[in-house]
N, C-alpha and C positions, 0 to 999 in steps of 0.2 A: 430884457426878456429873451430867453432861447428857445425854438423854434425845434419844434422836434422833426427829426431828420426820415421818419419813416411814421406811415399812419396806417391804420388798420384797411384792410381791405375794402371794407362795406363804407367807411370812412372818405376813403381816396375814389371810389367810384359814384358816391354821393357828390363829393363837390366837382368832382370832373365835370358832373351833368349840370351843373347849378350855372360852371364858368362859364360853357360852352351854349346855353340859352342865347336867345338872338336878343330878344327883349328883356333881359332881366331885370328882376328887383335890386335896388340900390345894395350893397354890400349888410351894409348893419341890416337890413332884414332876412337876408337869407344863414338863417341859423343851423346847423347842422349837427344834433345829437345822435350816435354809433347807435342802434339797436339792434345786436344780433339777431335776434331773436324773431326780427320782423321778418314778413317776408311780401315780398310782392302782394299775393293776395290779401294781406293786412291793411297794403298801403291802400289797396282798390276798394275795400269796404268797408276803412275810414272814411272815404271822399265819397262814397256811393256809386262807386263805377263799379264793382263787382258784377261778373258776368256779360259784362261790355267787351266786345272788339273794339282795335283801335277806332274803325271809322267810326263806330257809334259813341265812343270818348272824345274824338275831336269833336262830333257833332252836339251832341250835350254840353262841354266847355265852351265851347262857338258859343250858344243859346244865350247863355247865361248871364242875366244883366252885369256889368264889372260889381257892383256892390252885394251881389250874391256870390260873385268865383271867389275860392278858397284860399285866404291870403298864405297859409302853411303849403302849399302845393305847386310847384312848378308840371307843366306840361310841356314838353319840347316834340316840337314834329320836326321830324327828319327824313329825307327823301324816302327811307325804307320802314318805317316806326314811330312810335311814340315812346316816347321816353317822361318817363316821371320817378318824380324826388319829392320827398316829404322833410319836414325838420324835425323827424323822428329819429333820419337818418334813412328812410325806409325808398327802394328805388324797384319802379317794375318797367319792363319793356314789353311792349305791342307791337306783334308785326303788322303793316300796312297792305291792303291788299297790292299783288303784283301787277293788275293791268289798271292802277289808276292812281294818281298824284295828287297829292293837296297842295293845295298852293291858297297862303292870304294875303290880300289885297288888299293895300289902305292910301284909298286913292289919297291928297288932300290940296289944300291951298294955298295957307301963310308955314305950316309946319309942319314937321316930320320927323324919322327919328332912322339910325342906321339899326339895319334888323336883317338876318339871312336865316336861323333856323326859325320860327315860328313859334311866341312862348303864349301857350292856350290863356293864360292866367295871369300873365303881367305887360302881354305888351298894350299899347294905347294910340291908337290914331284920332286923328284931328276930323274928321267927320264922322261923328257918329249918330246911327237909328235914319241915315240917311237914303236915300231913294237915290239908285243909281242906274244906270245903263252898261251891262258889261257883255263888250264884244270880244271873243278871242277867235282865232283866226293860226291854222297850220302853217307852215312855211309853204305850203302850195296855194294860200288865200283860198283855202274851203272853211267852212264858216264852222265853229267847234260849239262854240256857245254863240247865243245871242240873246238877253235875256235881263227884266227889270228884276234888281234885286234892291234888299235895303242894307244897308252894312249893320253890322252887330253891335251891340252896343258898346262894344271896344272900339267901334271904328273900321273895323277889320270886315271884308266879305271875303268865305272858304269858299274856294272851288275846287272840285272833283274835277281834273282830269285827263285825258289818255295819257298814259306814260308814255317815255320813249316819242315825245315828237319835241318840236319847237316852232314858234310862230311867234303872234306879237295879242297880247291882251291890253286893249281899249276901252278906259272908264268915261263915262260921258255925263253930269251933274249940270243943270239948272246954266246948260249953255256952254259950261265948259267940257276941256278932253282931256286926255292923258292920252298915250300908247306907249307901251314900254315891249321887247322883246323877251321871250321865256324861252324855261326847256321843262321838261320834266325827266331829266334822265338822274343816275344816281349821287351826281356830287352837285345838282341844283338847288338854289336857295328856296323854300317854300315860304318866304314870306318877302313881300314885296312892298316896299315904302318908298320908290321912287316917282311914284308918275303923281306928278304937279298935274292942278286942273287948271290948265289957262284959257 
């Protein structure tokens, strides 16, 4: 079988965003049909994000139990946007606000999984609808958050916040801890699946 050596524009920007997902969906699901014709706003009032800003698309995807998010829809957060892909073919970009950073967190204990951009839609951590303690802290040790959250039903908890620093965020679970060190500046990973709860 030969491999064609040049692909349509809307085509090659499609799967650029599908490869470069932190948590993707396994290859055979993510399907990828050209539709000129679409355009961004198509894609957003398919999925019902129409009239949404980024943060209030991450925040809606975040919400979402896994067995209600949109199997046809990738979401990718990236330090400055959101990026999404449809198997329409169909891709829109969101810029992120400038003075504040998503970052998600999937603390866990026996498992885990390698993830750096953030996929609203397909990624999956090992504690999920869980009740946690999440301390983050500036590299001056002034206290940024501190605060009982529960993780989403992906396993995942979003946080908001300051761009442009780095310190170290602290998940705390039924005795155990994690600490891992962050940034939020322009080439930092916004999803985090390191910190073990021992």
């Amino acid at each position: 079988m030969r491999v064609r050596r040049f692909l349509p524009a809307a085509v090659s920007a499609a799967l650029a965003a599908l490869v470069l997902v932190g948590c993707a969906a396994p290859a055979a699901e993510q399907k990828v049909a050209p539709d000129a014709s679409s355009t961004s706003t198509d894609l957003l009032a398919t999925h019902d994000l129409d009239g949404l800003d980024a943060r209030a698309v991450v925040d809606r995807l975040d919400a979402l139990p896994v067995a209600e998010r949109p199997t046809d829809l990738i979401a990718s957060v990236r330090p400055d946007r959101v990026e999404l892909s449809d198997e329409a073919g169909r891709t829109a970009s969101l810029p992120l606000p400038t003075d504040i950073f998503y970052t998600s967190v999937a603390p866990y204990v026996d498992r885990t999984h390698d993830c750096f951009f953030h996929s609203l839609t397909t990624c999956l951590g090992e504690l999920r609808n869980t009740d946690v303690r999440v301390l983050v802290t500036d590299a001056d040790g002034s206290v940024v958050m501190d605060e009982m959250r529960t993780t989403n039903d992906n396993g995942f908890v979003g946080l908001w916040l300051p761009r442009g620093i780095q310190g170290t965020i602290t998940v705390e679970h039924d005795g155990r801890r994690a600490g891992q060190p962050f940034s939020t500046d322009a080439d930092s990973p916004t999803c985090l699946t390191t910190l073990q709860l021992t």
